[in-house]
C-alpha positions as a printed Julia matrix, in Angstrom:
100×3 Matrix{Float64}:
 36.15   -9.09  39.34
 33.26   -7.93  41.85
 33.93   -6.99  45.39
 31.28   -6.61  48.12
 31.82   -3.62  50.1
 30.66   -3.95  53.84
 27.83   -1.21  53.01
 24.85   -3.85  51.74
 23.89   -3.96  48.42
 27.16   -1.94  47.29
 29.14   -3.55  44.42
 31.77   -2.26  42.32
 34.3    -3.67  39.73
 38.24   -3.39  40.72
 40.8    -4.34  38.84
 43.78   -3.78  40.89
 47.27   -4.75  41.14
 46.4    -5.62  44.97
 47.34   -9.16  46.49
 44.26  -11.09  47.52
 44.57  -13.03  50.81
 42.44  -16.06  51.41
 40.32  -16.14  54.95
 43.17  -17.57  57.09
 46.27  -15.59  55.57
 44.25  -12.49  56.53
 43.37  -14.09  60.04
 46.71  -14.53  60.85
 47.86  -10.68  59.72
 45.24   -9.39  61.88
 46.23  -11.9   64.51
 42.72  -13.04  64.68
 40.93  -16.13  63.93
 39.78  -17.6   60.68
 36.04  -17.64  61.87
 36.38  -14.08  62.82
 37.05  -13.31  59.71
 34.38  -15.62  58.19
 31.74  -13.58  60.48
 32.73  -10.35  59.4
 32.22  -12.11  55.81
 28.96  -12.75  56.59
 28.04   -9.89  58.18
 29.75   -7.94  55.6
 31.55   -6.0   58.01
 34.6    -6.13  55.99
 35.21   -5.57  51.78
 35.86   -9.03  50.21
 35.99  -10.5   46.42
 34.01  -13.46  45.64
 36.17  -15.69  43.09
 33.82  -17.83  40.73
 30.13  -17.45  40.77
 29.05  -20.47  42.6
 27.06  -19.56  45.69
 29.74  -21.68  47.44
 33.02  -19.93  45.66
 35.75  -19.15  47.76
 36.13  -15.46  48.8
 39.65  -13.28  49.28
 40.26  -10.22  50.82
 42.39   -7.82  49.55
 45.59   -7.23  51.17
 45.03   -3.12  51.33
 41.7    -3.91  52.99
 43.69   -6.28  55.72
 46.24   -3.22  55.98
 43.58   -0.69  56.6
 42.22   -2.55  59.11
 45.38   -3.13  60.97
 46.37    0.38  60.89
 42.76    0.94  62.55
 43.66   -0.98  65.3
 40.42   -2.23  66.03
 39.09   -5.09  67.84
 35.62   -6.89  67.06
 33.34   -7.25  69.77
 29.7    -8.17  70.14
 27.17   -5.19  70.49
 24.29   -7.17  72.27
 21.69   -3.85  71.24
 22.72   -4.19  67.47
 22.78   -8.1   67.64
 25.65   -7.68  65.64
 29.44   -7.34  65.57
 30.56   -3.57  66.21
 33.99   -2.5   66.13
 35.93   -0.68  69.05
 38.97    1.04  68.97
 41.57   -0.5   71.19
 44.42    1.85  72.77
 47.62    0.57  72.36
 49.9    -0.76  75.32
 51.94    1.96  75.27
 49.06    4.46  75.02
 47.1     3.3   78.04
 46.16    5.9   80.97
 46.76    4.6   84.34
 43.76    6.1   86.71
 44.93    7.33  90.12
């Protein structure tokens, strides 16, 4: 199996006894949306597996990658400069400073 890394042009072979989700099971345990995760796909801003080697085969993402990613607890905005998705750390609820 191959995954793509979201460094470009980085490929490495995995065989792992990790769960791979499909686009919309990892959506919904980031609490995001599908086409968020389909645009960090395609931006490779986040490690995926491609399962077949059609240029249309369906990717997963492995479940340690969706963990990491919640235990980041970043949120993906859109960085105008870059033209490109850039990822900002989000305090939590609890966390938050109230200014005086």
């Amino acid at each position: 199996m191959i995954t793509r890394s979201a460094k470009k042009g980085t490929r490495k072979a995995h065989i792992v006894n990790d769960p791979l989700l499909n686009v919309d099971e990892a959506a919904e345990e980031l609490g995001m949306s599908p086409k968020t995760i389909r645009n960090w796909i395609a931006l490779e801003q986040i490690e995926f597996v491609k399962v077949g080697d059609s240029k249309f085969a369906p990717v997963r993402i492995r479940k340690s990658v969706v963990d990491a990613k919640k235990r980041k607890g970043t949120k993906q905005v859109f960085d105008l400069e870059k033209k490109g998705p850039a990822s900002v750390s989000v305090p939590e609820e609890g966390n938050a400073r109230e200014s005086a």
